[in-house]
C-alpha positions in Angstrom: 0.0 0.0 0.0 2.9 2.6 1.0 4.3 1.7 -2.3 0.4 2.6 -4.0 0.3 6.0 -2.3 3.6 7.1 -3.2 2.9 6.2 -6.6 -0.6 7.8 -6.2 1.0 10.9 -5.1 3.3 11.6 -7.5 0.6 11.1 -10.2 -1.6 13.9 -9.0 1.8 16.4 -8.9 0.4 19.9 -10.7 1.2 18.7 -13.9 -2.8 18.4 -14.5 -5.5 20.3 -14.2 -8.5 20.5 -12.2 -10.8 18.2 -14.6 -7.7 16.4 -15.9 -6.7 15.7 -12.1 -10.5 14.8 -11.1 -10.3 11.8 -14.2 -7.1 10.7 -12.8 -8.3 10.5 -9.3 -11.6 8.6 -9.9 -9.2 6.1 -12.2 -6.2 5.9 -9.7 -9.0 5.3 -7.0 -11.2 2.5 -9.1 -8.2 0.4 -9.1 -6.5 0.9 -5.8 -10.6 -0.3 -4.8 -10.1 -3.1 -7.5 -7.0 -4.1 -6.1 -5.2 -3.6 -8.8 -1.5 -2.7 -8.7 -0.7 0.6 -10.2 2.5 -1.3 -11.5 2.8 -2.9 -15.2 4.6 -5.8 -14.5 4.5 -6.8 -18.3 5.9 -3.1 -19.0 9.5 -3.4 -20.4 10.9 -0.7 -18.2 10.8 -1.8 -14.9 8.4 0.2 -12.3 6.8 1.9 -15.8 2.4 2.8 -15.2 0.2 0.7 -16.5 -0.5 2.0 -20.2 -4.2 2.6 -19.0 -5.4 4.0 -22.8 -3.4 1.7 -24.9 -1.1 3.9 -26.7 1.7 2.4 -26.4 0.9 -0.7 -27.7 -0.9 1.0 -30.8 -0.1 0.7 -34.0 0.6 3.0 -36.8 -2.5 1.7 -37.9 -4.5 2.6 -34.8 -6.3 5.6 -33.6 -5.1 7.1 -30.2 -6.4 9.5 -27.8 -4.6 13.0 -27.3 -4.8 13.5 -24.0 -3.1 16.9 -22.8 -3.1 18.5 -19.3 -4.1 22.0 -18.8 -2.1 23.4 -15.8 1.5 24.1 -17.1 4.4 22.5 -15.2 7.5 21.4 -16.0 8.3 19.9 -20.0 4.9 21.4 -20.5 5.3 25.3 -18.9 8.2 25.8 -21.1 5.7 25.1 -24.2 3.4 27.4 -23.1 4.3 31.2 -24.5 2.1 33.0 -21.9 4.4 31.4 -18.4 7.2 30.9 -20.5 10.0 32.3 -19.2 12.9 30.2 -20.7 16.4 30.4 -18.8 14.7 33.6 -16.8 13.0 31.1 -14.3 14.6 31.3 -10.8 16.4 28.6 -8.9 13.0 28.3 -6.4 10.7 28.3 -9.6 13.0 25.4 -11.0 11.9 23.3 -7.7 8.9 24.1 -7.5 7.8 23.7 -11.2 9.5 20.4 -12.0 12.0 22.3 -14.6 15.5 20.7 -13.1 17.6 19.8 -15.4 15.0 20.8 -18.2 17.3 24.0 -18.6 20.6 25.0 -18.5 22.1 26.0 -15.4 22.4 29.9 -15.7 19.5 32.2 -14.5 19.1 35.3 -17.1 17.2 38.5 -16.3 14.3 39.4 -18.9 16.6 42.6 -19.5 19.4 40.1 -20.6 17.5 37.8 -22.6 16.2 41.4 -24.5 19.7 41.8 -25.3 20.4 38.6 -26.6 17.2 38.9 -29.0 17.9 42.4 -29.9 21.5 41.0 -31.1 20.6 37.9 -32.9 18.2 39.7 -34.6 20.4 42.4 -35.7 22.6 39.8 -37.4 20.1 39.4 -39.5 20.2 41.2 -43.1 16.8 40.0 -44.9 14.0 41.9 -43.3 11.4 38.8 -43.4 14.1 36.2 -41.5 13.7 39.0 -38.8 9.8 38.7 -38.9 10.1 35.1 -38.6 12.4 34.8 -35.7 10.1 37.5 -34.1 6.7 35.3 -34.8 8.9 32.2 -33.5 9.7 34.4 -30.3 6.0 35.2 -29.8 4.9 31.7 -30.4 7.9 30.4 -27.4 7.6 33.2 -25.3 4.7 35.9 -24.7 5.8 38.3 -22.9 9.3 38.8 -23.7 7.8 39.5 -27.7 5.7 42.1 -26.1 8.9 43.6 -23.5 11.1 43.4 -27.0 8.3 45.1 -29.3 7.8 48.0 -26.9 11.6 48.6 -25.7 11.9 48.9 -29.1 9.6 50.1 -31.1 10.8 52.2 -33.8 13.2 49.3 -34.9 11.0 46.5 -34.6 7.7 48.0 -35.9 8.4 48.1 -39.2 9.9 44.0 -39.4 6.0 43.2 -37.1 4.0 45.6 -39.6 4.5 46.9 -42.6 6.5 47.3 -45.0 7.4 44.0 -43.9 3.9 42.0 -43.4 3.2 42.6 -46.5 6.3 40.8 -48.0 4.9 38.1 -45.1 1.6 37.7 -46.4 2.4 37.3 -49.9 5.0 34.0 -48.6 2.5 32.7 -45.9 2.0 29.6 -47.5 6.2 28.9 -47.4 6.5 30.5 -43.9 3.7 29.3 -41.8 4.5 27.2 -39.1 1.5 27.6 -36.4 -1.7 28.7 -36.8 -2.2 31.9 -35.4 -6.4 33.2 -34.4 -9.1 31.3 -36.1 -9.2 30.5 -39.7 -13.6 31.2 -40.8 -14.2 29.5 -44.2 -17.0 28.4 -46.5 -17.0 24.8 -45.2 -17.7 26.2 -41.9 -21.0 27.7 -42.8 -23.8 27.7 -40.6 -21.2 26.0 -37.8 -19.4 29.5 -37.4 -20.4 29.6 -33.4 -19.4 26.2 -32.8 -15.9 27.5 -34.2 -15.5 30.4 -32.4 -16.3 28.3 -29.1 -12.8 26.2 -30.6 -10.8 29.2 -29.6 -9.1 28.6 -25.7 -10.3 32.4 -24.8 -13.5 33.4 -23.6 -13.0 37.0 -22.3 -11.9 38.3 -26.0 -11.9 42.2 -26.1 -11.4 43.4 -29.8 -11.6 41.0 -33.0 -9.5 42.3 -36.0 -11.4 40.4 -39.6 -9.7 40.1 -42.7 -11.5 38.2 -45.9 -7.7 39.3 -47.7 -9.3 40.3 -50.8 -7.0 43.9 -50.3 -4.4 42.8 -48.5 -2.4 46.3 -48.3 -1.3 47.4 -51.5 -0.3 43.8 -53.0 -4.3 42.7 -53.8 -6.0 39.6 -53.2 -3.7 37.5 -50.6 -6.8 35.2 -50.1 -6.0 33.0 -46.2 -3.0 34.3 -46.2 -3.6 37.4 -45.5 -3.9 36.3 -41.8 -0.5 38.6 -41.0 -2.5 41.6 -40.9 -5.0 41.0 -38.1 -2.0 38.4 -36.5 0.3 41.8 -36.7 -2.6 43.9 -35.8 -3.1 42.5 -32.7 0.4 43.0 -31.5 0.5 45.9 -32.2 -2.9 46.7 -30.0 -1.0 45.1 -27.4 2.3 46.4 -27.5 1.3 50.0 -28.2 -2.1 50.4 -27.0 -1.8 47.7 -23.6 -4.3 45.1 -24.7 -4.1 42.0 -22.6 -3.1 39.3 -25.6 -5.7 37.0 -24.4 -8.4 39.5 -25.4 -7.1 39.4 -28.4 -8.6 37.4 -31.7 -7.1 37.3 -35.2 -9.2 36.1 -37.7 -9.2 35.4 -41.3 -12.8 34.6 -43.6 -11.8 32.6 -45.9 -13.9 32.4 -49.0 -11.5 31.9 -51.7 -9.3 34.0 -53.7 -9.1 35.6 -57.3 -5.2 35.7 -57.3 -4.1 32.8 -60.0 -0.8 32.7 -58.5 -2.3 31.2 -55.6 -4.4 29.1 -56.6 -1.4 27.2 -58.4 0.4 27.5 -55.5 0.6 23.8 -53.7 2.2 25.5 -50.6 -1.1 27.8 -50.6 -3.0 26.9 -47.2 -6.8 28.6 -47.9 -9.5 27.4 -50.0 -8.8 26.8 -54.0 -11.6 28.3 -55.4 -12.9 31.5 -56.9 -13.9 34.6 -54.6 -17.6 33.7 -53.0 -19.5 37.0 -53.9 -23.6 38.0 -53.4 -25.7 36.6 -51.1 -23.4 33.5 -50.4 -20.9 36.0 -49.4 -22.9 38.1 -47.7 -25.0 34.9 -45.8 -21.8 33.8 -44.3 -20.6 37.5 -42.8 -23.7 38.3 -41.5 -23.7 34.5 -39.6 -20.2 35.4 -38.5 -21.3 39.0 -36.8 -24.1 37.2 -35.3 -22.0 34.6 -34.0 -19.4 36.9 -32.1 -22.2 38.9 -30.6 -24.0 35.9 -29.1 -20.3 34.4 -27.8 -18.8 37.8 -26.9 -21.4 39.6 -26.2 -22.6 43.5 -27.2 -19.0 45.2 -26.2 -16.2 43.3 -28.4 -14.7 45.5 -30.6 -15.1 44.5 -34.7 -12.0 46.0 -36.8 -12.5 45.0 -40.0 -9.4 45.3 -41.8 -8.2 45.3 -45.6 -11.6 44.2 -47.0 -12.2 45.4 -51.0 -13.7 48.7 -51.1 -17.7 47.6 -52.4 -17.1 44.9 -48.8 -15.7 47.3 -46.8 -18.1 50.1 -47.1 -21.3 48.3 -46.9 -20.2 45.9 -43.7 -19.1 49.4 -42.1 -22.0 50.8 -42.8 -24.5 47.7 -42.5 -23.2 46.9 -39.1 -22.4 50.1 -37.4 -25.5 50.5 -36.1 -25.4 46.9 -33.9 -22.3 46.3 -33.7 -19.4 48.1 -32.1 -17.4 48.5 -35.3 -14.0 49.7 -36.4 -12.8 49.9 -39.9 -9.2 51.0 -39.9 -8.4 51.6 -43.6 -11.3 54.0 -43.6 -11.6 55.4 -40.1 -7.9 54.9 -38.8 -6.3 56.2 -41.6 -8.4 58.9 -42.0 -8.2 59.5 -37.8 -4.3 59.4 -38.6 -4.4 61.5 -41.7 -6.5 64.4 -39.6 -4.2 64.2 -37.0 -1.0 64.5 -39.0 -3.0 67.8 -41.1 -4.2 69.6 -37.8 -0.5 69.4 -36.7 0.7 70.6 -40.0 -1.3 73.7 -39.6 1.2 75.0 -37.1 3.7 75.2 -40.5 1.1 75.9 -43.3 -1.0 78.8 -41.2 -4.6 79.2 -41.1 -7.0 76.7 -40.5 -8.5 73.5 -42.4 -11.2 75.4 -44.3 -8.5 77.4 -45.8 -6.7 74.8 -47.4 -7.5 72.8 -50.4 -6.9 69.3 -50.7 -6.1 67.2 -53.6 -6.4 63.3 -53.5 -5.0 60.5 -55.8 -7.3 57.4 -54.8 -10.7 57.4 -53.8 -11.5 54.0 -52.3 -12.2 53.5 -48.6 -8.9 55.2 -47.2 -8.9 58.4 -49.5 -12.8 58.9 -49.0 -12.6 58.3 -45.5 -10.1 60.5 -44.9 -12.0 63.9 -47.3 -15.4 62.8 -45.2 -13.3 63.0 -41.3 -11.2 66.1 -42.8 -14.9 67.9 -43.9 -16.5 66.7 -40.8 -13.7 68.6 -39.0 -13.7 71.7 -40.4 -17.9 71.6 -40.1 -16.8 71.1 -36.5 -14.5 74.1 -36.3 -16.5 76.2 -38.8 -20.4 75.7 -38.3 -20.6 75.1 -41.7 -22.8 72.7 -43.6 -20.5 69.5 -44.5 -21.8 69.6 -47.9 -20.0 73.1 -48.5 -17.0 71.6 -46.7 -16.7 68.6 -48.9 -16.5 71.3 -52.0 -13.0 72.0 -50.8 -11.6 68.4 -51.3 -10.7 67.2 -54.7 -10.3 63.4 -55.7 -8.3 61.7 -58.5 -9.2 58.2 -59.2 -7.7 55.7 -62.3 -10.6 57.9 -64.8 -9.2 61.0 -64.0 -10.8 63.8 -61.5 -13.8 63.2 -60.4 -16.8 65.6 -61.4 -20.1 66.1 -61.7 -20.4 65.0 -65.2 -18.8 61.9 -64.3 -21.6 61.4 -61.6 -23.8 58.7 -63.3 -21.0 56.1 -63.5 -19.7 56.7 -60.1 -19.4 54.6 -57.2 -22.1 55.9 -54.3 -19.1 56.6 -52.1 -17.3 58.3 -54.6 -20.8 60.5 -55.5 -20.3 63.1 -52.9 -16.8 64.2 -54.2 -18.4 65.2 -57.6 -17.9 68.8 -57.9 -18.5 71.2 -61.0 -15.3 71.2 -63.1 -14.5 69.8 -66.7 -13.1 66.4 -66.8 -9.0 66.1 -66.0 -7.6 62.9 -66.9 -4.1 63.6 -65.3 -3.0 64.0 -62.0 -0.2 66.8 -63.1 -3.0 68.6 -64.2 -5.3 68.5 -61.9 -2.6 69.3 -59.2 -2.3 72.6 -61.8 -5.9 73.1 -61.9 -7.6 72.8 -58.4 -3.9 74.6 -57.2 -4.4 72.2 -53.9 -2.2 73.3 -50.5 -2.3 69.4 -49.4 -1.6 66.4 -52.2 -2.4 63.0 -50.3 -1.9 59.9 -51.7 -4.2 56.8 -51.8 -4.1 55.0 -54.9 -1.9 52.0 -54.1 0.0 52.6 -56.9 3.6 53.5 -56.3 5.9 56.1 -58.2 3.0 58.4 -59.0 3.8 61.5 -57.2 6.4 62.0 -60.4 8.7 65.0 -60.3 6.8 66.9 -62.6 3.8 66.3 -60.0 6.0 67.7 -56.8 7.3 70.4 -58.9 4.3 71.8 -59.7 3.1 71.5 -55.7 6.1 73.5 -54.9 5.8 76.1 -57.6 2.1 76.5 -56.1 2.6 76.4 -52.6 5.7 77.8 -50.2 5.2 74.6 -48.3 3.5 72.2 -49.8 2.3 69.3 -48.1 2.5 65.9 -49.2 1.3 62.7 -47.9 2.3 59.0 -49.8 0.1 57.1 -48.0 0.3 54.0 -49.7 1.7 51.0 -48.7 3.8 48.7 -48.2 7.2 50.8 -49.5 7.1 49.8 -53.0 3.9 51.3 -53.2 4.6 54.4 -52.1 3.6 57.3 -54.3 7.0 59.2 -53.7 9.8 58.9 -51.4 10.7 61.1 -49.0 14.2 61.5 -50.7 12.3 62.7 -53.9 9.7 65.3 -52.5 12.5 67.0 -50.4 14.5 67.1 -53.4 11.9 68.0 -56.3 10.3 70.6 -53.9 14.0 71.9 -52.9 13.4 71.1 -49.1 10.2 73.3 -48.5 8.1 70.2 -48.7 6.5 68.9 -45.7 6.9 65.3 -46.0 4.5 62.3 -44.5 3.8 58.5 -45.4 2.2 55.3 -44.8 5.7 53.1 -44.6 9.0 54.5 -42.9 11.6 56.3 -44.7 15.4 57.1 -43.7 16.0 60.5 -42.9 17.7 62.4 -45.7 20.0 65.7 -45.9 19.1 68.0 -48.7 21.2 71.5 -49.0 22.8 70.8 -45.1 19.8 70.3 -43.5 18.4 66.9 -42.4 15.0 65.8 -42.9 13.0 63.4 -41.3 10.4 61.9 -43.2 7.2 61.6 -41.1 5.0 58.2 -41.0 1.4 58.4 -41.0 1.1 55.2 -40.0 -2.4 54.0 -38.2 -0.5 52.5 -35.6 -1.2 55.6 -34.3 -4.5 55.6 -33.8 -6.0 52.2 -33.6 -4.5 50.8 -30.7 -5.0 53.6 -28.7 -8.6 54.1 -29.7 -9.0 50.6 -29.3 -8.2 50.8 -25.5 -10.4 53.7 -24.8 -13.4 52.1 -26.3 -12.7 49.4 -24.5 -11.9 51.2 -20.9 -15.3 53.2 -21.2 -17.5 49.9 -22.0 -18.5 51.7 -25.7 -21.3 50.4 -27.0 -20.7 51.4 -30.4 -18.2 53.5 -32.2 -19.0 57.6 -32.9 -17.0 59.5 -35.6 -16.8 62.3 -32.9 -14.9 59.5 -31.3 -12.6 59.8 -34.0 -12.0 63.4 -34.2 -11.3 62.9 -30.4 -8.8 60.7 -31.2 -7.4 62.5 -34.0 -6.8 65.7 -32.0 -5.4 63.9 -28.7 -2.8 62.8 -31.4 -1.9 66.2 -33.2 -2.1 67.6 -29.6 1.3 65.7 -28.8 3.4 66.9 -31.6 5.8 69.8 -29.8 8.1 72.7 -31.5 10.6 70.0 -31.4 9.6 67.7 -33.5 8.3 70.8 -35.9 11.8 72.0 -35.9 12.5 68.7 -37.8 9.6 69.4 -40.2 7.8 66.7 -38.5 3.7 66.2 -38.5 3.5 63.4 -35.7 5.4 62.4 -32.7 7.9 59.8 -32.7 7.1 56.6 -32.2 9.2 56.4 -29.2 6.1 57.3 -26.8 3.9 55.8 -28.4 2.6 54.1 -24.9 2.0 57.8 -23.4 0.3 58.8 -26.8 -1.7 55.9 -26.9 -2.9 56.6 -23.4 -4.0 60.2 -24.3 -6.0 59.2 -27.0 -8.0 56.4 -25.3 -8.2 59.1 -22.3 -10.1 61.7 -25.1 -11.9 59.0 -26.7 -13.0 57.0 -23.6 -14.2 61.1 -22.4 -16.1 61.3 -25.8 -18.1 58.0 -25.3 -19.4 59.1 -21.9 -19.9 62.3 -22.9 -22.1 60.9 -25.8 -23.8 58.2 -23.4 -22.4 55.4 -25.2 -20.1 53.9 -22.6 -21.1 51.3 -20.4 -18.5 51.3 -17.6 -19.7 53.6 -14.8 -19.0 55.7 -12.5 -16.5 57.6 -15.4 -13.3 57.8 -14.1 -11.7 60.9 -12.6 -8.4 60.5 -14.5 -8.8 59.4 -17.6 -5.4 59.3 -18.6 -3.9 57.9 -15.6 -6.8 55.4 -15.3 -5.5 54.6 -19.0 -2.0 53.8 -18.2 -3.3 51.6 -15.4 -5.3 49.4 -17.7 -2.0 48.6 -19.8 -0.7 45.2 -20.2 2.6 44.9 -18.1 5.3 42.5 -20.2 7.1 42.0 -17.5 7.9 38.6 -16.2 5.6 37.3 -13.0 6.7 35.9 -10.4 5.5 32.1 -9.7 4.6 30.7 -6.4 
């Protein structure tokens, strides 16, 4: 009996769970009862447990059972990437975890494991091995990704997010190792629930949706544009201090259009042609169901990189039931506001008395002319309608105008002013004579020197944003407006750019990039319990934003802060936006806070290694 107990005992050691430990009990119990010895005498290793399920003796032929445990200890702590610590855990944790002997000797500090990432990856020349090894190191180890991420932001942002994502997406099929959120296809139709009840999390805070029809500037990715709401998410966790576990990627798969990747054997989404109509629309409208009834009225919905005719009607479908969010429409134009109220500081004089030119008028470039009118009606008192006659778009037919109006798109319809028909952007840049030239179009190299030139030979300082990304599909680089302008530009755009010297003076480009916004916002609706999403809300957010810009960074021609605080800056914003949701009597989460801002930094995630008993 001694012999049974000690046995007994070390069974029920915190390797399992509370179910899996229950199970084991009411086994270990039934036999001791039975009389059965807890010994395999027939085992080949001497003193080895009873193979109670069979496995062992299974053949390749045979099915087994999978049993896991649930409570992490020992072999299996270390393969869990939320208590993961590696070589970080102490000599006490060691003991008390079962992890003698499982790692090396030497105890590291979190600070010193940092170092050792920061230098490996460093040694590194492509930019996508670097995303890899940094996906590997959030897939091994949680926290020290997120501790990594925000000690070092400006590095590592671009290698987690574009430009380098996008480079990621396009190789997803040859890269992917482990699946990352929840993968929504066509075969899963009218079972979407049941999946989203698969995922481990039930407290999930903000969903970020991609169907990958417009992944970026690179098109149709189809399932594999999964990096963008994976990349997303890290970023709403690093920047903005959303817990990871409230966090869900997920990708609709239902099909793709790209040829490429339908040839593709190492392609991992459906082979088949785009779904489009009511089949398409059927399974969306089961999928926003479905996370409502499992995550209930306050999870926040960004939908992210859908085709524009998608985009705008699930935006605008769902906005009223659903809390919301679509970023290439209402981040970038929350970051695009931002980055033109700060600007104003250089230009002079107010929104209203500036005109603004756009090339692209999809879901970023008209979302960014409606925030931009819906500003200055906010400034000025005037109608929006009148304000909207101050913003000019270009798409691939040339300027839009009111003689185009019949063939238009409706969200293009509003932008239809009186003017005869311009088919080039050089000459419409010569014939609306625009302050602000913003880019939208996807296409790179467009903002040609003929294009700047003529912005310069209009304006003192003329302002231009290349919004597009990822890098290749830029519409300028910063190295080309400073010079084509001869340094009076003002410079922003959607992927980084090195700083670059022009006549002994050094310029650094400025990034409108939405990581600005998005996390940031992201956490405010959440801290306020918002019910649904407000485009006041998003003028709130864009102001908190140009509100952190200082002389300094103007001194350096800069339109938004660096990226350096982005933790402080993401705290402001959720402070003004949380403010505008109860102000508006859409937040749920009462008594409002005193200190909004403070209350903010308090909700943050923490990266920081735990201590375990």
């Amino acid at each position: 009996m001694p012999n049974t107990m000690l046995s007994f005992k070390h069974l029920l050691r915190p390797v399992l769970g509370g179910e899996e430990r229950k199970s084991w009990c009411l086994l270990l119990l039934r036999k001791m009862m039975n009389g059965c010895n807890l010994v395999d005498n027939d085992s080949a290793v001497a003193g080895g447990v009873e193979d109670m399920y069979g496995e062992d003796i299974a053949t390749m032929g045979q099915p087994v059972t999978p049993w896991t445990v649930s409570v992490a200890s020992g072999y299996t702590l270390m393969r869990d990437p939320r208590h993961n610590k590696g070589v970080a855990f102490t000599e006490r944790e060691r003991d008390a975890h079962y992890l003698r002997g499982l790692l090396p000797p030497i105890v590291l500090s979190q600070e010193l494991q940092e170092k050792r990432i920061m230098h490996m990856l460093r040694q590194y020349k492509v930019p996508l091995q670097r995303y890899m090894a940094m996906m590997d190191l959030q897939e091994r180890n949680e926290r020290l990704f997120y501790k990594l991420l925000i000690d070092n932001v400006e590095e590592l942002l671009p290698v987690v997010y574009t430009p380098t994502v996008g480079e990621a997406c396009q190789k997803y099929g040859s890269i992917f190792r482990r699946p990352q959120g929840l993968y929504i296809s066509l075969k899963e139709k009218g079972k979407i629930l049941e999946v989203l009840k698969n995922w481990p999390e039930r407290s999930v805070q903000v969903i970020v949706v991609t169907d990958g029809e417009r992944i970026l500037g690179l098109g149709d990715l189809g399932c594999q544009g999964m990096g963008i709401p994976v990349g997303k998410l890290s970023l709403y966790t690093a920047l903005g201090g959303v817990r990871p576990s409230a966090c869900l990627p997920i990708t609709i798969d239902v099909g793709t259009n790209n040829e490429k990747l339908l040839n593709d054997e190492f392609y991992i989404g459906l082979r088949q042609r785009r779904a489009t109509g009511q089949e398409y629309a059927e399974l969306l409208h089961e999928f926003m169901s479905a996370v409502k009834q499992n995550y209930g009225e306050k999870v926040l919905i960004q939908f992210e990189d859908f085709a524009n005719h998608n985009a705008f009607e699930l935006l605008a479908r769902y906005s009223s039931s659903h809390l919301v969010f679509n970023d290439d429409i209402q981040g970038t134009a929350s970051v695009v506001l931002a980055g033109l109220l700060a600007a104003l500081k250089l230009l002079g004089g107010t929104l209203a008395d500036h005109r603004f030119l756009f090339l692209g008028a999809g879901e970023a470039g008209t979302g960014i002319a409606e925030l931009i009118a819906l500003e200055m009606s906010k400034q000025t008192g005037n109608p929006i309608e009148e304000n909207r006659k101050k913003i000019w778009l270009v798409d691939s037919k040339g300027l839009i105008v009111d003689s185009r109006k019949h063939s238009l798109q409706h969200f293009k319809k509003p932008w239809a002013h009186e003017h005869e028909p311009v088919s080039k952007l050089v000459d419409a840049v010569k014939a609306i004579k625009p302050t602000v030239l913003i880019g939208t179009s996807g296409v790179g190299k467009q903002f040609t020197r003929e294009v700047v030139e003529a912005m310069a030979s209009i304006n003192e300082k003329p302002l231009i944003m290349a919004l597009s990304n990822p890098t290749s599909q830029a519409e300028c680089t910063g190295e080309e407006a400073y010079t084509w302008s001869e340094g009076r530009a003002i410079f922003a755009s959607g992927s980084p750019f090195d700083p670059f010297e022009y006549d002994g003076k050094v310029f650094v480009p400025g990034q409108a990039n939405n990581a600005y916004i998005f996390p940031g916002f992201g956490l405010g609706v959440i801290m306020s319990g918002a019910i649904r999403v407000h485009e006041d809300m998003l003028l709130a957010a864009s102001e908190a934003l140009a509100a952190q810009v200082t002389g300094e960074h103007f001194k350096k021609g800069l339109i938004y802060p660096p990226f350096s605080d982005i933790r402080k800056i993401s705290a402001n914003i959720a402070a003004k936006v949380a403010a505008k949701a109860y102000e508006l009597g859409l937040a749920s989460h009462l008594p409002q806070p005193e200190d909004l801002v403070k209350y903010a930094e308090n909700c943050m995630y923490s990266p920081v290694y735990r201590t375990y008993r």
